[in-house]
Backbone of each chain as ProteinMPNN parsed JSONL, in Angstrom:
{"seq_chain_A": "XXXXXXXXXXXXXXXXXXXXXXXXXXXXXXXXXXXXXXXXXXXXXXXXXXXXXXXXXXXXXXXXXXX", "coords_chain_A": {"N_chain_A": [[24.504, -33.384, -10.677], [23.688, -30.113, -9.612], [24.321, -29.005, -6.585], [22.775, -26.921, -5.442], [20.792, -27.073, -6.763], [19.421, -29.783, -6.116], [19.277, -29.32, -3.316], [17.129, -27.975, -3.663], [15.311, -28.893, -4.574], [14.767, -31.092, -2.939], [13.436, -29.457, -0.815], [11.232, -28.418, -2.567], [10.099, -31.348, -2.729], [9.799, -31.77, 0.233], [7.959, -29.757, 0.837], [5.915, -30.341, -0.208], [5.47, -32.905, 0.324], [4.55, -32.545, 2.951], [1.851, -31.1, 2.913], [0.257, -32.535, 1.979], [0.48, -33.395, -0.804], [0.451, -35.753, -2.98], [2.673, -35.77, -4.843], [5.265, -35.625, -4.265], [6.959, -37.926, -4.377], [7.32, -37.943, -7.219], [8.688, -35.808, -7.806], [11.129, -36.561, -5.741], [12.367, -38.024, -7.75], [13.254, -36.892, -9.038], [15.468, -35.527, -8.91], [17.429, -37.459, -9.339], [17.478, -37.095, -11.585], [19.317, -35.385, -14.024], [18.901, -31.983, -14.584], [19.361, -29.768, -18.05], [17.503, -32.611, -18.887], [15.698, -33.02, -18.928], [12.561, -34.823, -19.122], [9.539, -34.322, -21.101], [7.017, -35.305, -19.665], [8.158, -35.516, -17.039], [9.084, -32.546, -16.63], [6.758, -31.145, -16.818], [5.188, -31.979, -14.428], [6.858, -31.049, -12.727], [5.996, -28.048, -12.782], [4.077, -28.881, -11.857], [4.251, -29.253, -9.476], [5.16, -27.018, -8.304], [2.851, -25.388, -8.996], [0.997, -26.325, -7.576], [1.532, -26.068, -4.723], [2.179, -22.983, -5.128], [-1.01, -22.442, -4.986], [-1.831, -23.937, -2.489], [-0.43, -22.042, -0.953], [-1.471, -19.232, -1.496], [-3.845, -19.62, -1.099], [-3.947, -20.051, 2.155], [-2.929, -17.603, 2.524], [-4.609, -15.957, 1.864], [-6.685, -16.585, 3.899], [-5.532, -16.283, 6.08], [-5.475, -13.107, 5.641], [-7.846, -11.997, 6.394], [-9.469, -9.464, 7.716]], "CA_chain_A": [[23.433, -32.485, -10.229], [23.98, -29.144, -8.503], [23.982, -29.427, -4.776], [21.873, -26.137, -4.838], [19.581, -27.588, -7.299], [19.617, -30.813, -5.312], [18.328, -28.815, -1.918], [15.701, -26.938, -3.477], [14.387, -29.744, -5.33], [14.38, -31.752, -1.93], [12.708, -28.256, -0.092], [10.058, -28.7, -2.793], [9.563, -32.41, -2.148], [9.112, -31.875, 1.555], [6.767, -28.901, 1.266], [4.57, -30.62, -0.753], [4.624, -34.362, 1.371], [4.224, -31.722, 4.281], [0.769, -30.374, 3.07], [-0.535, -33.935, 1.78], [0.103, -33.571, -2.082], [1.45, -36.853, -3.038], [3.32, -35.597, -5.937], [6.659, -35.8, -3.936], [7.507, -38.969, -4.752], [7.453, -37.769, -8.76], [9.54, -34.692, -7.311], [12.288, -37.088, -5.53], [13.034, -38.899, -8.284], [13.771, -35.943, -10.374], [16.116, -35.291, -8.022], [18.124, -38.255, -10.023], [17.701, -36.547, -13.038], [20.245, -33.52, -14.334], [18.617, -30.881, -16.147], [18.022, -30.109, -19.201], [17.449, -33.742, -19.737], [14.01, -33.723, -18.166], [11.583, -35.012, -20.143], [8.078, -33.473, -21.398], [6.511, -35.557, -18.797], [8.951, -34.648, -15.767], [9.041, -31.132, -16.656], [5.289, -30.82, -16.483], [5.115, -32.79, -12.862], [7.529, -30.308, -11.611], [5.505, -27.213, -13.07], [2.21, -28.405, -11.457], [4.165, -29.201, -7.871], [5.354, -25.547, -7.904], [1.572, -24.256, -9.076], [0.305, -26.597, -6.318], [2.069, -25.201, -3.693], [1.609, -21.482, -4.495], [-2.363, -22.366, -5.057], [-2.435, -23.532, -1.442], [-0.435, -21.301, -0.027], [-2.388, -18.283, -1.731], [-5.614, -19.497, -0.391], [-3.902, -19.671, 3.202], [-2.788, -16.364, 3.071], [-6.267, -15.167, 1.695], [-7.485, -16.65, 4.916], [-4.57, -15.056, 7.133], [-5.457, -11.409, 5.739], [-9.446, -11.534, 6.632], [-10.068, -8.808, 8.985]], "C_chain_A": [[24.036, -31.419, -9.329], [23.848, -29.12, -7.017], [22.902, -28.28, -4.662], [20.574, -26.765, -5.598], [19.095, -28.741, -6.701], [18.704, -30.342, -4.001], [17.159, -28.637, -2.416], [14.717, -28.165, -3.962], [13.582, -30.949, -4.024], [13.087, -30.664, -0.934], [11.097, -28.487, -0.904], [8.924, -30.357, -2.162], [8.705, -32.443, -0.441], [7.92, -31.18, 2.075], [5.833, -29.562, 0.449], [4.07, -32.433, 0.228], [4.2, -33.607, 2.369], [2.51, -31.457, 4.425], [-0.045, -31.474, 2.441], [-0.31, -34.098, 0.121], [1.131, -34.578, -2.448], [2.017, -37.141, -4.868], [5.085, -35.513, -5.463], [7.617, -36.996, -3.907], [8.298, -38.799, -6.697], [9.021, -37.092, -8.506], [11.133, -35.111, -6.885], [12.916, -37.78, -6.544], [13.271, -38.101, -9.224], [15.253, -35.503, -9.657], [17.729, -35.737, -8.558], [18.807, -37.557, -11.46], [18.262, -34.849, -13.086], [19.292, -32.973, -15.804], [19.336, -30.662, -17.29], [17.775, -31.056, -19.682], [15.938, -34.008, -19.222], [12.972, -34.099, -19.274], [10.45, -34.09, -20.125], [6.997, -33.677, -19.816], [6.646, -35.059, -17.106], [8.779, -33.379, -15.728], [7.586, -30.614, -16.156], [5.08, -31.447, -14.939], [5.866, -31.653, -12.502], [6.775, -28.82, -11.691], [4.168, -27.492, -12.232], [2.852, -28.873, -9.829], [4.261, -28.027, -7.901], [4.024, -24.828, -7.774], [0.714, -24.787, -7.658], [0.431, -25.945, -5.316], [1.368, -23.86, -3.66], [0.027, -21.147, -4.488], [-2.546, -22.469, -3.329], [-1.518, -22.701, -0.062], [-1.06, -19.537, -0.537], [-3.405, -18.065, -0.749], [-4.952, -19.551, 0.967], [-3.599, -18.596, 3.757], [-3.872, -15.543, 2.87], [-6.962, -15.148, 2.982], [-7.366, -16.078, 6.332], [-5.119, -13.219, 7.132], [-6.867, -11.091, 6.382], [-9.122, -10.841, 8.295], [-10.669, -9.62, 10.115]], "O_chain_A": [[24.79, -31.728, -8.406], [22.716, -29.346, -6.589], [22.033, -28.512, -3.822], [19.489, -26.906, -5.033], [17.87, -28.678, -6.806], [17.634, -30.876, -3.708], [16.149, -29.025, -1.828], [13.521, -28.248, -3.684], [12.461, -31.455, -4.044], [12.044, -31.136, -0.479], [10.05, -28.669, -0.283], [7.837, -30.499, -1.603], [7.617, -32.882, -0.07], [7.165, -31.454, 3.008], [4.702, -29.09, 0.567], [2.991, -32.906, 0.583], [3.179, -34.101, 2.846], [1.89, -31.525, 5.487], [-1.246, -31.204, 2.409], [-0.98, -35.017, -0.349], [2.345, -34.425, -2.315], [1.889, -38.052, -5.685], [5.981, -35.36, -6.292], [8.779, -37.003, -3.5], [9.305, -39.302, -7.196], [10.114, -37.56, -8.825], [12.13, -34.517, -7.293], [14.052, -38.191, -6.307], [13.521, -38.566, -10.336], [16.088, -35.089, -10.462], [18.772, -35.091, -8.449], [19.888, -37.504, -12.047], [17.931, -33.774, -12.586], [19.087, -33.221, -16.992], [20.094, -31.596, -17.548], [17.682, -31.01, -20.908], [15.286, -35.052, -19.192], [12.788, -33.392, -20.265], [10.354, -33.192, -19.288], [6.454, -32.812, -19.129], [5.856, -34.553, -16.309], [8.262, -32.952, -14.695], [7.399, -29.808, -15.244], [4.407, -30.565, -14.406], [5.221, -31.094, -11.615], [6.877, -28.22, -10.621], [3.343, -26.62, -11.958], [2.016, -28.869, -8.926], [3.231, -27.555, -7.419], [3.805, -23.966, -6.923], [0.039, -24.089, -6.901], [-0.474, -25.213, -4.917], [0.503, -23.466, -2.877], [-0.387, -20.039, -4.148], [-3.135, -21.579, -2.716], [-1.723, -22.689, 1.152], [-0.971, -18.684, 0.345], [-3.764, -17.149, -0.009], [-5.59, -18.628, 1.473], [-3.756, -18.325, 4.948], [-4.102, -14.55, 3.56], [-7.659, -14.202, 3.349], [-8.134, -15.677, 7.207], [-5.164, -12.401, 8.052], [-7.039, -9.976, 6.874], [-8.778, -11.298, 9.385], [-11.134, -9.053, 11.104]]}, "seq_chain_B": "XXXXXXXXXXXXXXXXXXXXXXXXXXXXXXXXXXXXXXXXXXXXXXXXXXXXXXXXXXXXXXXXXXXXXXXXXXXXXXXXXXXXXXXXXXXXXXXXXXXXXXXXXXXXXXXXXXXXXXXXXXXXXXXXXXXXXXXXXXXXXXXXXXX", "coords_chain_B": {"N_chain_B": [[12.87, -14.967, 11.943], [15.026, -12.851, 11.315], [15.615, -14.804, 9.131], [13.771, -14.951, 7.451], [13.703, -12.362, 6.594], [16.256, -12.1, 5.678], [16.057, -13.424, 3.246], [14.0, -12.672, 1.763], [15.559, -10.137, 0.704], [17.521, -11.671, -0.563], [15.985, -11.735, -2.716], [15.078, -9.6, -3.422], [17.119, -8.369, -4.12], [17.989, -9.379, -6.52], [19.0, -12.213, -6.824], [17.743, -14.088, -7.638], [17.169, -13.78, -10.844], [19.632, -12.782, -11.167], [20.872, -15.177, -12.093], [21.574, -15.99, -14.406], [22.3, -18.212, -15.945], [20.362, -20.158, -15.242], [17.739, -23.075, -15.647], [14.258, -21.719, -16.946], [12.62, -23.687, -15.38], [14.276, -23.836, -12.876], [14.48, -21.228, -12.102], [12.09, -20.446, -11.724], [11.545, -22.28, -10.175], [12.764, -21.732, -7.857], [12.534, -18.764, -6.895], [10.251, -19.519, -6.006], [10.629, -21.16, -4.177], [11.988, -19.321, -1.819], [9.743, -17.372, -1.995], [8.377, -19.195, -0.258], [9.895, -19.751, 1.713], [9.962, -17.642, 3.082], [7.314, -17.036, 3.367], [6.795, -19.379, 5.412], [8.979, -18.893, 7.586], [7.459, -16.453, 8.155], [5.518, -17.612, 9.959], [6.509, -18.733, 11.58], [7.215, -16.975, 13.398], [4.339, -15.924, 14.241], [2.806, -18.208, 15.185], [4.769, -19.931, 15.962], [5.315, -22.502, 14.908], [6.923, -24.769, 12.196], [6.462, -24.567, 9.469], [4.053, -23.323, 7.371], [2.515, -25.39, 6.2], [2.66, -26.51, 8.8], [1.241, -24.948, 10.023], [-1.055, -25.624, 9.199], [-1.883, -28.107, 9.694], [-2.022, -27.777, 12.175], [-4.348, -26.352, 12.894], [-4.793, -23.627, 13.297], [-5.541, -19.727, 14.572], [-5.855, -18.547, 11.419], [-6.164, -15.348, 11.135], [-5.039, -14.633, 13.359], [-2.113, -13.824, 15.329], [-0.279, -16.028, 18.03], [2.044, -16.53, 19.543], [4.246, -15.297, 22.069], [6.232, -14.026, 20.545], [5.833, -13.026, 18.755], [4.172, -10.967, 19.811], [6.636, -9.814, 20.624], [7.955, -8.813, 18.669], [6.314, -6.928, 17.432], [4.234, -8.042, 15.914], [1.758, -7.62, 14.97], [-1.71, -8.351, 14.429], [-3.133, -7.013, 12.476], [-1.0, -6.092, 10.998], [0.157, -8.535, 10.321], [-2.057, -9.74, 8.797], [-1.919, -7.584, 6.805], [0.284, -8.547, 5.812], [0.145, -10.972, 5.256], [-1.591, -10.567, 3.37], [-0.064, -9.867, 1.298], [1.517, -11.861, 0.593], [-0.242, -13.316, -0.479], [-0.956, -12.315, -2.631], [1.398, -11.788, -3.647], [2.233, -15.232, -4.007], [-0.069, -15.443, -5.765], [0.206, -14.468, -7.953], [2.631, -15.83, -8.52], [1.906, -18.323, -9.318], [0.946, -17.367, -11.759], [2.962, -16.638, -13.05], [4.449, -19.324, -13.13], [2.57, -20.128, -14.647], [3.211, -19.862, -17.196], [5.61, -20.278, -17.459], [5.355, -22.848, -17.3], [3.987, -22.911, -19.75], [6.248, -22.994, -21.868], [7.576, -20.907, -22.167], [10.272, -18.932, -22.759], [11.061, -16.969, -21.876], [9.827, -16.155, -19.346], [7.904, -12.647, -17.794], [9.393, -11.498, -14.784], [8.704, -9.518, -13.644], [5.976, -8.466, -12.097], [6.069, -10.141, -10.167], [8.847, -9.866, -8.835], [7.875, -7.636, -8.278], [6.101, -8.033, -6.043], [7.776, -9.007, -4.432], [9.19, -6.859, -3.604], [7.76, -5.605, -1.976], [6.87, -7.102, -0.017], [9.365, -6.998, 1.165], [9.251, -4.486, 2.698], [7.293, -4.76, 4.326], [8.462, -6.377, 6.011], [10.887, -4.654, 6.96], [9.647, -2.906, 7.896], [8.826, -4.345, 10.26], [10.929, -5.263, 11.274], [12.309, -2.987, 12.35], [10.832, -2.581, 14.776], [11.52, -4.079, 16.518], [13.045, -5.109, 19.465], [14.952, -6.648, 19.643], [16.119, -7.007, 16.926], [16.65, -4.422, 16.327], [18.919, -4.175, 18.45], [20.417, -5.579, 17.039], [21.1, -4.6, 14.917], [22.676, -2.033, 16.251], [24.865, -3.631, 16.457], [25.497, -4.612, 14.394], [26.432, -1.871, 13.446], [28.456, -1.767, 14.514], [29.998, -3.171, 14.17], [30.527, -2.672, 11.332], [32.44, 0.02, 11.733], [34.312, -0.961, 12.488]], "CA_chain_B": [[12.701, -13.313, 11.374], [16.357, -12.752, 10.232], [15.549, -15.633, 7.832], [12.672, -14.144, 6.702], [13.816, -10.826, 5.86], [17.216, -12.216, 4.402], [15.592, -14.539, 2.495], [13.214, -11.56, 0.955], [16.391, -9.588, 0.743], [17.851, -12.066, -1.114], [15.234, -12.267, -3.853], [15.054, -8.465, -4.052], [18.452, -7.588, -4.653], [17.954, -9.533, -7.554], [19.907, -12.989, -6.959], [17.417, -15.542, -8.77], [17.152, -13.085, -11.971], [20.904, -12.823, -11.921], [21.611, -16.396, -12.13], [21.116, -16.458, -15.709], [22.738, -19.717, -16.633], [19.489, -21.293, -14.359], [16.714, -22.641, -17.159], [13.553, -21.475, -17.034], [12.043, -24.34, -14.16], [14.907, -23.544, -12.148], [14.449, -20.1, -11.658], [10.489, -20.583, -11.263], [11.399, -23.413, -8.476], [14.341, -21.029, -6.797], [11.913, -17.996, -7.013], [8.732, -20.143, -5.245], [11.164, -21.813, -2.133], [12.395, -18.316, -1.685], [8.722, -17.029, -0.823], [7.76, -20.159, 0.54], [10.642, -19.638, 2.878], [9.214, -16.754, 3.69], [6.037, -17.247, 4.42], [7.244, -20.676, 6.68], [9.578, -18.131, 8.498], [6.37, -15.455, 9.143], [4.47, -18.177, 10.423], [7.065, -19.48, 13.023], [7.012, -15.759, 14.201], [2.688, -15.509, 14.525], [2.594, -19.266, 15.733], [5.374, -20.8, 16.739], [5.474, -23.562, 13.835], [7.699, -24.544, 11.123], [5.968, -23.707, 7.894], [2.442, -23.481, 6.492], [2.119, -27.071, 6.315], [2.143, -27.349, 10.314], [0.155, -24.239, 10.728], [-2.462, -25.664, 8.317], [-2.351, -29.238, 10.255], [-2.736, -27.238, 13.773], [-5.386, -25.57, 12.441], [-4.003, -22.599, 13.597], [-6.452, -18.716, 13.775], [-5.234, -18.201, 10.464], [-5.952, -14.009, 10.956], [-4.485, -14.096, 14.863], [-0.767, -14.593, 16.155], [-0.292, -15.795, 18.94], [3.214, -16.41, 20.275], [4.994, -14.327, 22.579], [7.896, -13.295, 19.934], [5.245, -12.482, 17.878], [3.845, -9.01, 20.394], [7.618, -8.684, 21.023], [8.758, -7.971, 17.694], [5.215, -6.157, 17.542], [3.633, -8.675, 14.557], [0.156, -7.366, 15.103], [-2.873, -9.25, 13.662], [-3.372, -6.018, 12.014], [0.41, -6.458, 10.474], [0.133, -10.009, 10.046], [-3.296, -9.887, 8.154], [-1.312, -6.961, 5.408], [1.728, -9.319, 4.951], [-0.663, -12.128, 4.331], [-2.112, -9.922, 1.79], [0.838, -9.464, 0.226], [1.84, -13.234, 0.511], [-1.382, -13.689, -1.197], [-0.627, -11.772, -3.663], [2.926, -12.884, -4.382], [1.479, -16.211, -4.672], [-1.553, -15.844, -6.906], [1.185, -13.359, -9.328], [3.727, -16.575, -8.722], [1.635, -19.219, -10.016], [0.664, -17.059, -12.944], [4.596, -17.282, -13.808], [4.517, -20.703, -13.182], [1.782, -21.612, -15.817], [3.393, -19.345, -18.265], [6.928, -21.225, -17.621], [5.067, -24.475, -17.914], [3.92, -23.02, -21.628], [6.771, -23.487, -22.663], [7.979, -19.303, -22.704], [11.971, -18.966, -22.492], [12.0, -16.0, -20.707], [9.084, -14.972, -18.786], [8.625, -11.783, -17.177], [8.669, -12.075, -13.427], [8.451, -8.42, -12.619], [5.312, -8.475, -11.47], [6.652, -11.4, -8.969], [9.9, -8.855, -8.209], [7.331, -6.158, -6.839], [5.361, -8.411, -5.028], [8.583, -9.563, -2.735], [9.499, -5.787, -2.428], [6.583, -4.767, -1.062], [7.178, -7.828, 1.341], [10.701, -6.425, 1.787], [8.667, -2.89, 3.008], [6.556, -5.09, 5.501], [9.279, -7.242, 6.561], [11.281, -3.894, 7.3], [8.621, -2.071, 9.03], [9.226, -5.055, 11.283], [12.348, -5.488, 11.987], [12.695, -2.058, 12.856], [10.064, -2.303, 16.055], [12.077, -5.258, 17.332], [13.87, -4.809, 20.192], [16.333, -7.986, 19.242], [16.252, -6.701, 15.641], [17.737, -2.773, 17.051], [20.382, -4.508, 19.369], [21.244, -6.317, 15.787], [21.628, -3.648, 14.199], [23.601, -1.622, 16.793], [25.632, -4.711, 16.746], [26.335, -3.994, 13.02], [27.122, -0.213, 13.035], [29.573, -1.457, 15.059], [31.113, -4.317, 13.628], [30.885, -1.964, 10.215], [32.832, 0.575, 12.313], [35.728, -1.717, 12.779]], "C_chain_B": [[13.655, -13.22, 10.624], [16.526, -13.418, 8.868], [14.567, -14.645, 6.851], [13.175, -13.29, 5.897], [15.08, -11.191, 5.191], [16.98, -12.827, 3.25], [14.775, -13.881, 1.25], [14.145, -10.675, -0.016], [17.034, -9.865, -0.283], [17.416, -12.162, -2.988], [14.943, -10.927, -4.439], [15.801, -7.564, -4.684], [18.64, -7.815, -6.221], [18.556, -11.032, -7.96], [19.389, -13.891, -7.876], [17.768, -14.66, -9.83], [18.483, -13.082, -12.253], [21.184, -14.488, -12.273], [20.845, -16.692, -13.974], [21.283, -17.833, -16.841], [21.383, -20.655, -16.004], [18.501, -21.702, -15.403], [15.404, -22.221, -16.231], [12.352, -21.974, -15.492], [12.968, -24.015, -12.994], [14.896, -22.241, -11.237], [12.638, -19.922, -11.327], [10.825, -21.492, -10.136], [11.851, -22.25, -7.739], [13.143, -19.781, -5.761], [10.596, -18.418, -5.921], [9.232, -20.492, -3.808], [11.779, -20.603, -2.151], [10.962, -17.528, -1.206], [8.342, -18.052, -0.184], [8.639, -19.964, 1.789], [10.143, -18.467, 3.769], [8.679, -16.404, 4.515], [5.946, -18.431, 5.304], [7.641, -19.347, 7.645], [8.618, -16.9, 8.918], [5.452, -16.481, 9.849], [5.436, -18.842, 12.033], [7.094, -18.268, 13.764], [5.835, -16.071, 14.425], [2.522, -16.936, 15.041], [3.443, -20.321, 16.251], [5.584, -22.3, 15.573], [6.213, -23.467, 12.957], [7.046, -24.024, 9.82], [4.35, -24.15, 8.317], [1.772, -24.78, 6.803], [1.617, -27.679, 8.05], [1.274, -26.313, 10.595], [-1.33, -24.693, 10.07], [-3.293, -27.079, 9.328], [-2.32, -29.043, 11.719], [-3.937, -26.496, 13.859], [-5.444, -24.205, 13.609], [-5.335, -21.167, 13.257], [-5.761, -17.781, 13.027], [-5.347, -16.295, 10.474], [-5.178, -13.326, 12.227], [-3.307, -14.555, 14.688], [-0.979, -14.547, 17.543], [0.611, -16.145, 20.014], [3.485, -14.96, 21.023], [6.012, -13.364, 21.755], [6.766, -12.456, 19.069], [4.829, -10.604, 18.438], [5.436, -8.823, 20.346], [8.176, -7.946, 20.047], [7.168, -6.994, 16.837], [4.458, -6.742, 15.427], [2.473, -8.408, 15.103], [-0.643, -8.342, 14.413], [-3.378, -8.307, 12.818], [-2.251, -6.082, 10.515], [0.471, -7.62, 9.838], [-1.055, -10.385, 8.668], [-2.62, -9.165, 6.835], [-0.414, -7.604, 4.819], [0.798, -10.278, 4.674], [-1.66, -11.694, 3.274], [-1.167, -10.057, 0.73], [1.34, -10.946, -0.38], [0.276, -13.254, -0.784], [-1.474, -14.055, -2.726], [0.349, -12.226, -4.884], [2.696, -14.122, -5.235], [0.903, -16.653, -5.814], [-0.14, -15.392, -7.923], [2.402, -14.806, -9.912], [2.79, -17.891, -9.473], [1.173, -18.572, -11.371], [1.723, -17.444, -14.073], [5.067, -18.409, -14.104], [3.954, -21.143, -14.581], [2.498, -20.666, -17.134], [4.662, -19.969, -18.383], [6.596, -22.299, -18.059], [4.492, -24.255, -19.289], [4.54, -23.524, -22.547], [7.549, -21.465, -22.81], [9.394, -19.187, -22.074], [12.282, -18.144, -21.59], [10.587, -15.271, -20.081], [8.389, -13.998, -17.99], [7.983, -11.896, -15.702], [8.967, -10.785, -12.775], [7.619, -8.154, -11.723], [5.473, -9.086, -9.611], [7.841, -10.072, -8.102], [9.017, -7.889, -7.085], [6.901, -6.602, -5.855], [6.156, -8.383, -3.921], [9.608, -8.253, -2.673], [8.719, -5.204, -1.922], [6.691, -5.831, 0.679], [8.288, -7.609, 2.517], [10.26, -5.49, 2.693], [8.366, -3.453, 4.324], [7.353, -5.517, 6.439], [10.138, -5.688, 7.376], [10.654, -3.032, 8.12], [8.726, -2.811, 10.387], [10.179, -5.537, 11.897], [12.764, -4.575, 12.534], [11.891, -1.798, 13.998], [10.481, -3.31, 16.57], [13.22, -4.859, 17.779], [15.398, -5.751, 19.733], [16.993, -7.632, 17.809], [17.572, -5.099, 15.884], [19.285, -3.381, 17.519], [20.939, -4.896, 18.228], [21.971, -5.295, 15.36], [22.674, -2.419, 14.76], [24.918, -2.22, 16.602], [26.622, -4.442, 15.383], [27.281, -3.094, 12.582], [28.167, -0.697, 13.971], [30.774, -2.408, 14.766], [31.379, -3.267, 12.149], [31.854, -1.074, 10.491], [34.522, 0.369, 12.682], [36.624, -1.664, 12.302]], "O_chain_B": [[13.534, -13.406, 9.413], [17.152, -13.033, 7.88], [14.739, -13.91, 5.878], [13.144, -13.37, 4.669], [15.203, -10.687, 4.075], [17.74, -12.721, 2.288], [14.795, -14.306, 0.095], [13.825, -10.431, -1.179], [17.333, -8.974, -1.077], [18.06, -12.457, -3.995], [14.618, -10.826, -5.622], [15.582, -6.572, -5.38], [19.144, -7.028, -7.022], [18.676, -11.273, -9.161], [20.065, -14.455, -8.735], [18.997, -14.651, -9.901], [18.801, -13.327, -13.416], [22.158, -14.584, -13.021], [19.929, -17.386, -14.417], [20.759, -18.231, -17.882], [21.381, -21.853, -16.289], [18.251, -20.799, -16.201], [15.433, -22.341, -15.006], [11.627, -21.239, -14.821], [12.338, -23.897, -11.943], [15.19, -22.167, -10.044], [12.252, -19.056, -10.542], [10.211, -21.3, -9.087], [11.064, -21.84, -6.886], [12.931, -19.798, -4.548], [10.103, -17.597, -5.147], [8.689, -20.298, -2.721], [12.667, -20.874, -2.96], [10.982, -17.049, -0.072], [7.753, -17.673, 0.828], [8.087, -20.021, 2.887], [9.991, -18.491, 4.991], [8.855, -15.876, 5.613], [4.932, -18.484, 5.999], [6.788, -18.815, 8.356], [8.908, -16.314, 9.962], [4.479, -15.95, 10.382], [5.023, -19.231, 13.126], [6.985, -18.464, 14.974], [5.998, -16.992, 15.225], [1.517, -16.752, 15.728], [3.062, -21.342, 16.823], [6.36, -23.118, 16.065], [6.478, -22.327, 12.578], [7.343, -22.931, 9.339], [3.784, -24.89, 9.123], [0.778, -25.062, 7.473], [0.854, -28.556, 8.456], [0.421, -26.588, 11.439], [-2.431, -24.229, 10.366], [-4.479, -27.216, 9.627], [-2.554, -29.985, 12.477], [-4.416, -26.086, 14.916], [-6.184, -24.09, 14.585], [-6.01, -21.206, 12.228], [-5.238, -16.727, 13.39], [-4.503, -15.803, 9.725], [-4.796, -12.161, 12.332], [-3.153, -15.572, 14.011], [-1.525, -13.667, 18.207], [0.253, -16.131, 21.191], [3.074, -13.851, 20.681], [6.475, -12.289, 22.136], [6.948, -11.27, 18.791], [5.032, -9.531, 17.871], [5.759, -7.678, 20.029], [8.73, -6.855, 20.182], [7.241, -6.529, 15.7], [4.321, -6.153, 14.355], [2.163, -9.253, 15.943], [-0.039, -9.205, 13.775], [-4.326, -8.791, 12.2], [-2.611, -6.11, 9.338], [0.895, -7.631, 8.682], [-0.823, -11.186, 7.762], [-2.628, -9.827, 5.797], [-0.148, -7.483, 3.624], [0.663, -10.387, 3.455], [-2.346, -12.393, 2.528], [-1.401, -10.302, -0.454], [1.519, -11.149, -1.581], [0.39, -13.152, -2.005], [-1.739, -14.973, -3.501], [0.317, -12.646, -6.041], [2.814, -14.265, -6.452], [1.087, -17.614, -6.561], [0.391, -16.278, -8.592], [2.887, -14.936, -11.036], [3.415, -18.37, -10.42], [0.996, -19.43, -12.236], [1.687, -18.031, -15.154], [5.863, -18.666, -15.007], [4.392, -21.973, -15.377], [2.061, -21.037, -18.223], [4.928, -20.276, -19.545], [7.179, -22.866, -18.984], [4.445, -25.225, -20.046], [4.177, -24.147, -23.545], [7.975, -21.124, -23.914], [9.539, -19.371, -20.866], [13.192, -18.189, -20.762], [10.302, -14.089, -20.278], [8.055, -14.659, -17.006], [6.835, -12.18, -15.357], [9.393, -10.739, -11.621], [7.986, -7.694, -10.641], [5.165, -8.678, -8.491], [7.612, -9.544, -7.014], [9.177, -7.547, -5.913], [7.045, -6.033, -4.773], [5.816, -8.002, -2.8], [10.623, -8.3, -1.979], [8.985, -4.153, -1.339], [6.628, -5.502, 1.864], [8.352, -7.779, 3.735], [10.907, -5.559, 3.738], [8.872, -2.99, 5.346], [7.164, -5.203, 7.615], [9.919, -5.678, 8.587], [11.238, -2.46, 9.041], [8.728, -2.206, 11.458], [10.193, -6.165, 12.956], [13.652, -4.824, 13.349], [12.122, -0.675, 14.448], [9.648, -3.704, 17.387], [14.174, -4.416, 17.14], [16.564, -5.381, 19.591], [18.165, -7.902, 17.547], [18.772, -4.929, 15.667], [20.4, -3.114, 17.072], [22.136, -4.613, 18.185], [23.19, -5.128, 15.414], [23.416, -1.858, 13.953], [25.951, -1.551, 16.575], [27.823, -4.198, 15.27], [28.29, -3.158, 11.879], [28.926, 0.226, 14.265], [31.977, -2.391, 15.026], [32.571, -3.101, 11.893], [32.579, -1.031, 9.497], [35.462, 1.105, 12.98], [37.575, -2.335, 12.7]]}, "name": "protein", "num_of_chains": 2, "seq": "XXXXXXXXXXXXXXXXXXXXXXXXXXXXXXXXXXXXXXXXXXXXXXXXXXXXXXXXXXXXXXXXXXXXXXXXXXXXXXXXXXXXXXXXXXXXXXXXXXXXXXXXXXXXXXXXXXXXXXXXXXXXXXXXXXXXXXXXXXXXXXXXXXXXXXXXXXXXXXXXXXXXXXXXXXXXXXXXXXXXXXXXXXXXXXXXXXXXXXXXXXXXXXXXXXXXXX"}
């Protein structure tokens, strides 16, 4: 595994146990796994932590910009 | 701050997009903790916290800053409120990329995403240049460049 791919994959894990979404357990254990061997299943888990994330940090910056 | 704006810097010059050997999830992860870093690093400026996550569980007034570093490097609530537009923005534009990566699409296009984090670059720069600590940096530069 790449050591940079390795960080970021941990960076995701933590921002998502950080904000309560308990998909970082899925996330660490991909961690194990070297790309491109991810499965259908894995691949999709890591696609909906990333959408998680930028869903709630969208809506917190929606709530940051209000006049 | 410095994070911040290198971190923006980083993503505008073009570094995820060059890494073309990265697949498809790779460069959608790289691309997401690259604004997420971001927007963590504008929030420890306007509150004093590490990321999002602790300003969300301080319940923090998500349109006020209100650290000290924050008036010194002159992050207004005015300022603060347009970059969290733009964050917003970024965002909503970045999960669009997301669900179109999770389609299943080999290559696809994350310009939209590019403009978003140079417009952040714009904001981020508007602010670094009314910071007193930011100036002395940059004196600091022209003179190490100078060398």
């Amino acid at each position: 595994v790449n050591p940079n791919e390795l960080t970021a994959w941990i960076q995701v894990a933590q921002v998502l146990a950080g904000i309560g979404i308990q998909v970082a357990d899925k996330i660490k254990a991909l961690i194990h796994t070297a790309q491109p061997t991810l499965s259908d299943a894995e691949l999709d888990a890591a696609y909906a932590a990333i959408l998680a994330d930028d869903n709630v940090r969208a809506a917190f910056a929606d709530k940051a910009s209000q006049a | 701050m410095r994070k911040w704006y290198l971190v923006l810097l980083i993503v505008a010059l073009g570094l995820v997009p060059a890494c073309g050997h990265l697949t498809v999830l790779q460069r959608v992860q790289q691309s997401h903790d690259a604004l997420a870093l971001a927007q963590d690093a504008e929030a420890s400026i306007c509150w004093g916290v590490n990321s999002i996550a602790e300003a969300m569980a301080a319940k923090v007034p998500e349109n006020h800053c209100t650290t000290q570093l924050a008036a010194q490097v002159k992050l207004t609530d005015e300022r603060h409120q347009s970059i969290s537009k733009a964050f917003k923005k970024a965002f909503d534009d970045h999960a669009v990329l997301t669900t179109i990566a999770a389609s299943g699409a080999k290559s696809p296009d994350s310009s939209v995403v590019n403009a978003d984090v140079a417009t952040l670059v714009k904001l981020a720069s508007e602010l670094l240049q009314s910071s007193v600590t930011v100036s002395q940096l940059q004196v600091q530069l022209k003179k190490a460049g100078a060398q």
